[in-house]
N, C-alpha and C positions, 0 to 999 in steps of 0.2 A: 476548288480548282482541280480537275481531275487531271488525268496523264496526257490528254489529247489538249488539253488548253494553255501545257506549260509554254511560258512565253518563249521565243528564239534566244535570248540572251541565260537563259538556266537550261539550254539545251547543248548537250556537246556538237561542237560543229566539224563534221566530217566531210571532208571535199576529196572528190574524184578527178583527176588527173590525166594526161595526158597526147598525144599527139592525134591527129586526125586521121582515123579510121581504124584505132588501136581497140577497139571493140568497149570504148568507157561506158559510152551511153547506154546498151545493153548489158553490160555490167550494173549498171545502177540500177537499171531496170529489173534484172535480176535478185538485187540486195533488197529492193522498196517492194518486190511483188508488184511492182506496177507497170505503166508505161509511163513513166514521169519525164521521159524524154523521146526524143521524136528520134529512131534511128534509119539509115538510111547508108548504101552505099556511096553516096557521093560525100567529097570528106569536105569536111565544116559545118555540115547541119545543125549540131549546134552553135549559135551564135550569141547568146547572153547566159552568164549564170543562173541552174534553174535550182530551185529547194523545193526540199521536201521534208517536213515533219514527221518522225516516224517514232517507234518503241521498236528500239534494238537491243533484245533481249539476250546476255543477261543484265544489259548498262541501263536500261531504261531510256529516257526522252532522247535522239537525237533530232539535227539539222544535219540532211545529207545534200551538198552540195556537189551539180553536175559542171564542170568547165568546159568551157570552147575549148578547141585544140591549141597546144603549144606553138604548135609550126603553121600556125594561119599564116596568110602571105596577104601583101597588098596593102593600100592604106587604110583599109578597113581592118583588114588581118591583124594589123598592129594593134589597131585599137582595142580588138578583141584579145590578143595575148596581153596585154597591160591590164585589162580587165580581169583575166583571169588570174595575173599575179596580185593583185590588189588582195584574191581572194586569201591567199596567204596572213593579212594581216589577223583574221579570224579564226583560221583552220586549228580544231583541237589535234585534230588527227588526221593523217595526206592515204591519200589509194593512191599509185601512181599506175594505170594502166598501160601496160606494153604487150606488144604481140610477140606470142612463146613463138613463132615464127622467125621473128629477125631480133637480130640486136638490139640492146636499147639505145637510140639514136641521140646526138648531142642535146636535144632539148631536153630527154629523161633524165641525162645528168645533170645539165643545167639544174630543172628542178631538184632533181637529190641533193643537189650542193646546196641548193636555199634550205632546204630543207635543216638539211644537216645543221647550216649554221645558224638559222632560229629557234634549232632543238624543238623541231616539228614531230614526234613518232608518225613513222610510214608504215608503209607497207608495198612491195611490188605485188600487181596480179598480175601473173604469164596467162593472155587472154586466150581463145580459141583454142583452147587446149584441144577440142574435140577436132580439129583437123591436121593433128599431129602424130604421127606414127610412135608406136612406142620407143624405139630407140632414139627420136628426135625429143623426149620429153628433158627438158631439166633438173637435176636433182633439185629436190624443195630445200629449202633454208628457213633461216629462223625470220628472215624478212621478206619472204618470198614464196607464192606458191602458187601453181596451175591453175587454172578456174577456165569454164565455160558456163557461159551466158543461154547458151544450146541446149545443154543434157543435164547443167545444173550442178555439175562437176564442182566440187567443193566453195562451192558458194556458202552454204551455214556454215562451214570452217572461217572464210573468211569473214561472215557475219562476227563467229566468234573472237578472231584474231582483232578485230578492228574494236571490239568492245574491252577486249584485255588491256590495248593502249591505251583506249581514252578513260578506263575507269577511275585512274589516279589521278584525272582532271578533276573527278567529282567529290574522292574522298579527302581531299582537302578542304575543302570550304564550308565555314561555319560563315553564319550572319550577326546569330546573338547565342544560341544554344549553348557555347562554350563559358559563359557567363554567368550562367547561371545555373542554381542546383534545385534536385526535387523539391517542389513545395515553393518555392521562389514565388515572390507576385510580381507582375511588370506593370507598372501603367503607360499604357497606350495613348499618346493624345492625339486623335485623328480629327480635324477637320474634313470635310467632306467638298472634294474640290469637284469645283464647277466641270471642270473636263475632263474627267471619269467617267467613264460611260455608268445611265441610271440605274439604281441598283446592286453597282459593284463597290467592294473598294479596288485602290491604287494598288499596283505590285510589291511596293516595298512594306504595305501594312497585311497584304493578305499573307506575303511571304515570313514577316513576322512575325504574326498570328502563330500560324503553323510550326514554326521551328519552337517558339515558348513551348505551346503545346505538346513536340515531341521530347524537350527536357523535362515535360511533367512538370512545368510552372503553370503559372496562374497568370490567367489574361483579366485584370481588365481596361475596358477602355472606353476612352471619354473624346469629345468635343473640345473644345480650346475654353469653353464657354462653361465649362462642367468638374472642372479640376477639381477646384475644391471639397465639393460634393460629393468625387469619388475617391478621395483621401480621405474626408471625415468617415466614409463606412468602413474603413479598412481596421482590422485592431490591429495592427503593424505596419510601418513604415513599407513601402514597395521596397524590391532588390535595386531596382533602376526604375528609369523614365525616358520614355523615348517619344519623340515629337516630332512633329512635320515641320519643315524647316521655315515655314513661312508664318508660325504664329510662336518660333524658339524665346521671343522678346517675352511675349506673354507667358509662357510656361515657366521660363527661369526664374520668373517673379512669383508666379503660383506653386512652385514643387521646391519645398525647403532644402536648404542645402544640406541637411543629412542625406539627402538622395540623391546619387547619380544621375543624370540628366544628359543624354545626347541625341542626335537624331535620324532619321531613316538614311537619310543621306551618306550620313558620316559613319552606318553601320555598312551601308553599303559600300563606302570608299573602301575600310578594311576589307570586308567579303572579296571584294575583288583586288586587294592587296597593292592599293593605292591609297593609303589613309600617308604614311610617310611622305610620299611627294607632293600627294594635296595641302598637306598642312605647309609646307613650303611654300608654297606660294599663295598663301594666308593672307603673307607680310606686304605682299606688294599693294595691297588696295590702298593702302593710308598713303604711300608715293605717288597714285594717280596725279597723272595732270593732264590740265586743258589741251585737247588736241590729239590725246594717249589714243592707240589703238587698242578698245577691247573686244574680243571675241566670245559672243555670246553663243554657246553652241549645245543641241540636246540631241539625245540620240534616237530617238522617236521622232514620228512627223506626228502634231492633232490639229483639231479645230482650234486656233486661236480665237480666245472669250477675254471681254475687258475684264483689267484687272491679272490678266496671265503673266503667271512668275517670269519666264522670261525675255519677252519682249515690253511691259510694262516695268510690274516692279524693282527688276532688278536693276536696270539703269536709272532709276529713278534714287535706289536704296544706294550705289554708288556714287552719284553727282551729290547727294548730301553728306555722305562718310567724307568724301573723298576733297571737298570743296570744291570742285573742280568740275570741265564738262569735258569729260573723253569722247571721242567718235567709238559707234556701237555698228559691228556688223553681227549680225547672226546665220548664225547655221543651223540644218535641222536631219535628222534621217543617216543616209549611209554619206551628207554633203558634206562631209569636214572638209575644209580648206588642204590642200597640199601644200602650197608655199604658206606658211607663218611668217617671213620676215616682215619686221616694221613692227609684230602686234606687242604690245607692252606685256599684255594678259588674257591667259583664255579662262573662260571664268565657264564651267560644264554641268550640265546637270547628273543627276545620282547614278546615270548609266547604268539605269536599270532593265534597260532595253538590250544592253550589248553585251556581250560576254567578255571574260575578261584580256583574253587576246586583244579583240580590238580596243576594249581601253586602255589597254597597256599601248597598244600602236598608235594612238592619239597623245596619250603622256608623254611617251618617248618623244615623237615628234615637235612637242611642242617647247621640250627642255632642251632640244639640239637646236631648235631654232634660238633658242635662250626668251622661250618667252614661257615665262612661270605659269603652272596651270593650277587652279582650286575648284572643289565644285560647288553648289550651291548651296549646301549644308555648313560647308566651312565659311563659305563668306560670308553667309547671313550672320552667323554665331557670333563670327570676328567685327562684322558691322555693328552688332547688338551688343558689345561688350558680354561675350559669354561662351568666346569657345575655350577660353582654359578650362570654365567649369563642364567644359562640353566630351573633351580629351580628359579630364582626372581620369578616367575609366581605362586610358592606355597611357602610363606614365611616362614611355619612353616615346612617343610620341610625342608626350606634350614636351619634353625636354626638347628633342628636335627642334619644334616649334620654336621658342622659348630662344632659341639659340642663333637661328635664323633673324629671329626679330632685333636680338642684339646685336646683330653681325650686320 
């Protein structure tokens, strides 16, 4: 998977800001080298969130995100500044475009104050700089600085400024790497699912792949169908074992318990630093009852094929754990539900699509609503009798767990 192919969700996500006719969209346009937005004197020309995938060097992969204006009017206008705050849920890092001409108007603080208190890093650009007289210029600050979209006035400053914020987004986050030491072997048990485009694998096994490989472990890997086969060549036991969550039954029975055993899912819940509150609500599937609302929800739209984990199996793998027939809604893409009340459980897939802003905006949400969230890795594990041996790998997790279920 090269730099141009990293998915949106391992991409930092940068959104540009501001009021209508503050010079954002040529700003952006300036940052991307492109015309990625349509700019135009007349104010509100943009009217939907536009992205663009780009390499913003020295951070590497970003999502730059263009916004409608803050001050749209009318009942369209609303719709479009609702829209544009929504984008918040996601943003690694804010531009807040304001004209070095005027002040910054109450919608720029508005925003600065969201900002502030989602602990969003920003940045102001004072736009049009080139139609300002040098005594009208503002001294620059450490959050703040001129730019023109025009003559190109510190625009690769603020390329650079924008990549110094979001780089500690990146230098956190391990998947498996941290797990493991030089020489380590992993076995991989990949099934090869039907709705993976031909040819490839899935995000959480390529991105696996990869990270072994950069701790100078050892890949290998097998089919659901091929375990033993690829244990008996090994002359050493694997470091761990990692599996698709959909054949976890079968693997726990073929990968002895001297070996750690968990799955793409549940590595991904950590990675994005939702393994603690997924494992929370673990415990609710065995409480299901007839009638219960559950929300089945992924964060990708695909082709639905029979047999598909989410609208198939997984309600099918709850009405027999659970004895019971709960009502099933699903969601798919950027469609999460706003209101949650009524739902007993939102039951998520591995959110490998989203970055972790926005899972964390869906987690929150759905624990204020008080409806417990797990993803699919964790429920299957806990369906299948096997996610304690799924969690040994993060003890304090499973205590968690463990503690929840008792309580």
């Amino acid at each position: 998977m090269g730099l141009n192919d990293t998915p949106s969700g391992e991409r930092v996500h940068v959104a540009f800001f501001g009021v209508r006719n503050a010079g954002k969209s040529s700003l952006v346009n300036a940052v991307t080298g492109q015309d990625l937005s349509i700019v135009s004197d007349v104010g509100g020309t943009t009217t939907d969130p536009v992205r663009k995938a780009m390499e913003l060097l020295p951070l590497g992969p970003v999502l730059i995100i263009d916004t409608p204006g803050l001050d749209d009017e009318g009942a369209l206008g609303a719709l479009r500044v609702e829209r544009t705050l929504r984008i918040l849920a996601e943003t690694d890092a804010a531009v807040l475009a304001a004209d070095a001409r005027r002040p910054l108007t109450e919608h720029d603080h508005r925003l600065l104050a969201l900002l502030k208190e989602r602990a969003i890093p920003f940045l102001i650009a004072r736009t049009k700089a080139d139609l300002l007289r040098p005594e009208e210029r503002p001294a620059p600050g450490r959050d703040e600085l001129c730019v023109s979209a025009v003559t190109g006035e510190n625009v690769e400053e603020l390329k650079e400024r924008i990549a110094a914020l979001a780089r500690s987004v990146e230098d956190k986050k391990r998947l498996i790497a941290d797990l493991l030491s030089p020489g380590d072997t992993v076995l991989l048990i990949m099934p090869q699912d039907g709705s993976a485009p031909k040819g490839r694998l899935i995000l959480p096994q390529q991105q696996t792949v990869r990270e072994v490989l950069d701790a100078h472990a050892i890949v290998v890997a097998c089919q659901e169908t091929e375990v033993a086969e690829a244990l008996s060549g090994l002359t050493r036991p694997p470091r761990l074992a990692v599996t698709d969550s959909k054949v976890f039954a079968r693997a726990a029975q073929d990968v002895p318990p001297c070996v750690p055993l968990t799955s793409f899912s549940i590595l991904f819940a950590r990675y994005k630093g939702n393994l603690a509150a997924l494992a929370r609500g673990a415990g609710r599937l065995s409480r299901l009852r007839t009638g219960d609302r559950v929300l089945i929800a992924e964060g990708c739209t695909h082709h639905r094929q029979c047999g598909d984990i989410g609208v198939v199996l997984m309600p099918g793998w709850i009405e027999r754990y659970a004895g019971a027939r709960p009502c099933f809604d699903f969601a798919s893409g950027g469609d999460f539900p706003r209101d949650l009340s009524g739902v007993s459980l939102v039951l998520h897939c591995g959110g490998c699509m989203l970055n972790e802003r926005e899972m964390q905006r869906r987690i929150g949400e759905a624990e204020a609503a008080g409806a417990p969230i797990v993803n699919y890795g964790m429920a299957i594990a806990q369906m299948h009798g096997v996610l304690r041996r799924s969690l040994e790998l993060f003890p304090d997790v499973l205590k968690l767990m463990e503690e929840e279920r008792a309580g």
